[in-house]
C-alpha positions as CSV (number, residue, x, y, z in Angstrom):
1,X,-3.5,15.2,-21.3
2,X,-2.9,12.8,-24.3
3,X,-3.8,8.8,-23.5
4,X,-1.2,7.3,-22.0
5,X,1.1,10.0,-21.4
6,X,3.3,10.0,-18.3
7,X,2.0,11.6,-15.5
8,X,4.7,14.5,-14.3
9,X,3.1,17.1,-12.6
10,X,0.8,17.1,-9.8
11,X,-2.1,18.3,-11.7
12,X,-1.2,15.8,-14.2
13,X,-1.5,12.9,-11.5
14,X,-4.9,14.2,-10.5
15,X,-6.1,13.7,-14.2
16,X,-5.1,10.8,-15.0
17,X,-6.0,9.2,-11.5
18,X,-9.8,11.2,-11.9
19,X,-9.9,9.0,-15.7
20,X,-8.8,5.4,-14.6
21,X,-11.6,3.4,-15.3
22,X,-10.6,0.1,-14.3
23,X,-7.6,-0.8,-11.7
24,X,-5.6,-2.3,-14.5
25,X,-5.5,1.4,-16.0
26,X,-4.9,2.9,-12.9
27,X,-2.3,0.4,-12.5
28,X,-0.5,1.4,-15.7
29,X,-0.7,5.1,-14.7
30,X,0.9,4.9,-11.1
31,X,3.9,2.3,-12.8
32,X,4.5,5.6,-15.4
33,X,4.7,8.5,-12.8
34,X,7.3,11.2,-12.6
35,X,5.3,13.7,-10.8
36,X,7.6,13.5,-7.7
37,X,11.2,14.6,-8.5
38,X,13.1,13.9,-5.3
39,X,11.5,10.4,-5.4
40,X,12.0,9.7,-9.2
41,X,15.7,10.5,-9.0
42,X,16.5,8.6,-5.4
43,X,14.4,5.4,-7.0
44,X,16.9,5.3,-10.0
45,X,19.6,5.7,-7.9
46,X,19.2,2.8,-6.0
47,X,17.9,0.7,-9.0
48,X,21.2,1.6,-10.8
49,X,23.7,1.2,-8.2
50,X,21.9,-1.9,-5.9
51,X,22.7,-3.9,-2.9
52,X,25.3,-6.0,-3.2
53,X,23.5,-9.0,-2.7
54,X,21.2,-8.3,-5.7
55,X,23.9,-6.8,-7.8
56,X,22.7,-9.2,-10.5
57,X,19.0,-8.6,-10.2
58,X,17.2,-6.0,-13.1
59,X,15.5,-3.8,-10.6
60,X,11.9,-2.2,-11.3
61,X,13.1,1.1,-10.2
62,X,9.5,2.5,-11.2
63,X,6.3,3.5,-9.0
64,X,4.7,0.1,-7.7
65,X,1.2,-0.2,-8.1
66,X,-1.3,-2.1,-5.5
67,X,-1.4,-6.1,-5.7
68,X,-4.6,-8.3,-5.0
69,X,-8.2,-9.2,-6.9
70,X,-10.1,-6.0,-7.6
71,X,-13.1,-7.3,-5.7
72,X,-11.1,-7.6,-2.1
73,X,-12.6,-7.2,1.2
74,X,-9.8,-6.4,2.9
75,X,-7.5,-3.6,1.8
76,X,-3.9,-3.5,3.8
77,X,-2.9,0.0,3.5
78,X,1.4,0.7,4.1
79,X,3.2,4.0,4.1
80,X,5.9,2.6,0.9
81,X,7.6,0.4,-1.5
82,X,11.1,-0.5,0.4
83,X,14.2,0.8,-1.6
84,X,15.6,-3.2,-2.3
85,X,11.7,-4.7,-2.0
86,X,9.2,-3.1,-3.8
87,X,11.3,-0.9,-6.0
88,X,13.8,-4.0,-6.8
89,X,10.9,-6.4,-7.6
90,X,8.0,-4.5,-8.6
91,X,5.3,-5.4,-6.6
92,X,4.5,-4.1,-3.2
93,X,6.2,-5.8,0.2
94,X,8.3,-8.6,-1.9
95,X,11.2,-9.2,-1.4
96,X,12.0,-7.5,1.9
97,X,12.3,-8.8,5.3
98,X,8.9,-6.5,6.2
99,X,7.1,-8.7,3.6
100,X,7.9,-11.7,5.0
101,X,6.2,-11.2,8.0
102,X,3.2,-9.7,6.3
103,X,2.8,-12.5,3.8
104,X,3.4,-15.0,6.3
105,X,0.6,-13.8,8.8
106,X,-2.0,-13.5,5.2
107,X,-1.0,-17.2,4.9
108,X,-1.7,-17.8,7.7
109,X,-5.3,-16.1,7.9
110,X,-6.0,-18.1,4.7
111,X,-5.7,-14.4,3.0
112,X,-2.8,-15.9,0.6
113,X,-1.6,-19.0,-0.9
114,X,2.0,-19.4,0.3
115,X,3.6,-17.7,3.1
116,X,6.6,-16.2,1.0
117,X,6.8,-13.8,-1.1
118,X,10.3,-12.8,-3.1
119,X,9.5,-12.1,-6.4
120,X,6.5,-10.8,-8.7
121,X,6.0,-13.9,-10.6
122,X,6.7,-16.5,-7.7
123,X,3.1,-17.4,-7.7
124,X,2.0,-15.7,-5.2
125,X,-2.1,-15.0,-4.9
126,X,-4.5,-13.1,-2.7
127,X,-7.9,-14.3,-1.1
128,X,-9.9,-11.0,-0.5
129,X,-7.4,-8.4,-0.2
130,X,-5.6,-5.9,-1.4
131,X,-2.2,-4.2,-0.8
132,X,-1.6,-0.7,-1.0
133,X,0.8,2.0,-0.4
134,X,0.1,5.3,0.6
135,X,3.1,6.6,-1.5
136,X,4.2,4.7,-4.5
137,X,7.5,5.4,-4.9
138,X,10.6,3.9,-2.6
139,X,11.2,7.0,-0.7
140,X,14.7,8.1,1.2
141,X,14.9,6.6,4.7
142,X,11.2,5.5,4.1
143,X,10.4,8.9,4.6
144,X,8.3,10.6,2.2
145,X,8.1,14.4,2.2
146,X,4.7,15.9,2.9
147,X,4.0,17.5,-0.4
148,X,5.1,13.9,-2.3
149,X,2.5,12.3,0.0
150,X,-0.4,14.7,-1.5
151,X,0.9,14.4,-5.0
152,X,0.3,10.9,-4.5
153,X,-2.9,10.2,-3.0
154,X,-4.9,10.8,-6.1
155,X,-3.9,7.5,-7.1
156,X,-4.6,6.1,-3.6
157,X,-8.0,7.9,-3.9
158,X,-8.8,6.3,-7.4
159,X,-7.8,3.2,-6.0
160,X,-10.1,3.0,-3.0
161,X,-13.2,4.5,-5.3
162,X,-12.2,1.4,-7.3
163,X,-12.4,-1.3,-4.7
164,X,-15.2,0.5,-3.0
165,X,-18.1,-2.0,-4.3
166,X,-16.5,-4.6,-1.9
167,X,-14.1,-3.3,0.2
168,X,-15.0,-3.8,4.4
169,X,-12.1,-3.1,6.0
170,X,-8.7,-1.4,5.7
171,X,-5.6,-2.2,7.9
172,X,-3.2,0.7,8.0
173,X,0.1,-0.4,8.6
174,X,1.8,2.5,10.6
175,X,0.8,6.1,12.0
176,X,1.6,7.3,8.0
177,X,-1.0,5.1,7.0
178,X,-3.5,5.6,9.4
179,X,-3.2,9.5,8.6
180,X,-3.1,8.9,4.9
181,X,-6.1,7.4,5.3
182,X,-8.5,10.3,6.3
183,X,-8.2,12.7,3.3
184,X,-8.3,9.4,1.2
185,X,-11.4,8.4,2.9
186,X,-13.2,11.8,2.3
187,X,-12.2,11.9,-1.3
188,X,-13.2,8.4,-2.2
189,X,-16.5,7.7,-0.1
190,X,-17.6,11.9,0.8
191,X,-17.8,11.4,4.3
192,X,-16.3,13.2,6.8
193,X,-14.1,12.2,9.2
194,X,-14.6,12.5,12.7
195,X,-13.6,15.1,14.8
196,X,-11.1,15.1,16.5
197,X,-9.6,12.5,14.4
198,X,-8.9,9.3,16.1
199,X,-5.6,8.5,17.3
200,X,-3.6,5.7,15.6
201,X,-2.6,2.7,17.7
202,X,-2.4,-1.1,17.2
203,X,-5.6,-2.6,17.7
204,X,-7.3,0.9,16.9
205,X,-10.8,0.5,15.1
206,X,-12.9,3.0,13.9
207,X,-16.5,2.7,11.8
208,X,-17.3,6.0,9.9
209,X,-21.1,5.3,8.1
210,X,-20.4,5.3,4.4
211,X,-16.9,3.8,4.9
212,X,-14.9,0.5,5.3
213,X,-14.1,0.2,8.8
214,X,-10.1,1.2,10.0
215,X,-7.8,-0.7,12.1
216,X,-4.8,-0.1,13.2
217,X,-2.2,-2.2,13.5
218,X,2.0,-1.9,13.9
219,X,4.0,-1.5,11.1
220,X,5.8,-4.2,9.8
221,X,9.1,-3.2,10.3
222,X,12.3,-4.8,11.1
223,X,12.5,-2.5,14.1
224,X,8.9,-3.7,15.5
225,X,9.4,-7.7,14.2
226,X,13.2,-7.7,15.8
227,X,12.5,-5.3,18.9
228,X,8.6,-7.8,19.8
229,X,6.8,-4.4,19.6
230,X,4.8,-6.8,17.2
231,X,4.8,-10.2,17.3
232,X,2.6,-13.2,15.0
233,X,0.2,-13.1,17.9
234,X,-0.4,-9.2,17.6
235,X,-0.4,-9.5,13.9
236,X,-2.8,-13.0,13.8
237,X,-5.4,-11.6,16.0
238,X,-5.6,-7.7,13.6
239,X,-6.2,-10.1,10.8
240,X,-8.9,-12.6,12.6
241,X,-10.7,-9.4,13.5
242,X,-10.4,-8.0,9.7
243,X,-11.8,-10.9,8.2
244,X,-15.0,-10.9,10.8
245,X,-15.7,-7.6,9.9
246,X,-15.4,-8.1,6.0
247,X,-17.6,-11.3,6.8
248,X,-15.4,-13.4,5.7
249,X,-15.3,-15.4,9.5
């Protein structure tokens, strides 16, 4: 397909992803992507009609690409972009009550520079990580359909053989991400998975030769922050653990 053409079928995501050479390209791509109709329609939606309390706010309304130096050691994997966070600001977990807990607990790992994170030029940086989203477009409900999840992980897949020079660990954020992760993980590094796969759960680690290791750990969702399901502790000690094994403690 022509250079810089929008990606809008499936097989058009896979060749674009497959000829990203550098993150900033495949940065560009993912931000341009139509591929997935429900999603495309359901993020212009919300950017058009907004929440009241940022009825005044220009919303990014577009795929949102992964945030954080290319050379990371630590990649935090999440299921999406939230429908007034992500998709309203236009970078991944800012501006939403999930990102505040994330950012804070990266603060407070030394992984970022301030614990907030509200806009995508508040100044915000990352120490050796790297935010992702299985699915790049805000989905309905945060729940993306099956087939919109495999249209999408080529550019997960092009991500991760991007970051693979330095990349140790990967923290998946959720039972989405953790499954997201093993056809990812085959396609970017050629190993295989084990079998049966491991079941996702917080505090979960598994160490595949040939690949960063995966943790688990709770989503960071309003209903596991409010509910205690996880707490700063929980979080703290996934994050102490990530940076040991990236070496980085």
């Amino acid at each position: 397909m022509p250079s810089g053409a929008s990606a809008r079928t499936p097989e058009e995501v896979v060749a674009q992803a497959a000829g990203a050479a550098s993150l900033s390209v495949l940065d560009a791509g993912i931000a341009d992507c139509f591929a997935c109709p429900r999603l495309v329609a359901w993020r212009t939606d919300v950017a058009v009609t907004r929440r009241a309390a940022f009825r005044d706010q220009e919303y990014w309304g577009r795929p949102v690409p992964g945030f954080g130096p290319a050379d990371a050691e630590i990649a935090v994997l999440g299921l999406a972009p939230a429908a007034h966070g992500g998709n309203r600001t236009g970078r991944i977990f800012t501006g939403d009550r999930s990102g505040d807990v994330l950012f804070a607990a990266l603060h407070r790992a030394g992984l970022a520079n301030q614990p907030t994170s509200v806009a995508a030029d508040d100044g915000l940086e990352l120490r050796h990580t790297r935010i992702f989203a299985a699915v790049r477009c805000a989905p309905p409900d945060n729940k993306p359909l099956p087939e919109e999840r495999d249209t999408c992980a080529p550019w997960f897949q092009r991500e991760l053989q991007l970051i693979q020079p330095t990349v140790r660990v990967v923290v998946a954020l959720g039972a989405f991400a953790w499954a997201a992760w093993w056809p990812a993980m085959t396609a970017a590094y050629r190993v295989r998975p084990p079998v049966p796969r491991p079941k996702f759960g917080h505090g979960a680690q598994v160490s595949v030769p040939g690949a960063p290791t995966l943790l688990g750990c709770f989503h960071v969702s309003q209903q596991n922050t409010f509910t205690g399901r996880l707490t700063p502790d929980m979080l703290d000690e996934v994050f102490a653990r990530a940076k040991v094994l990236a070496g980085l403690a």
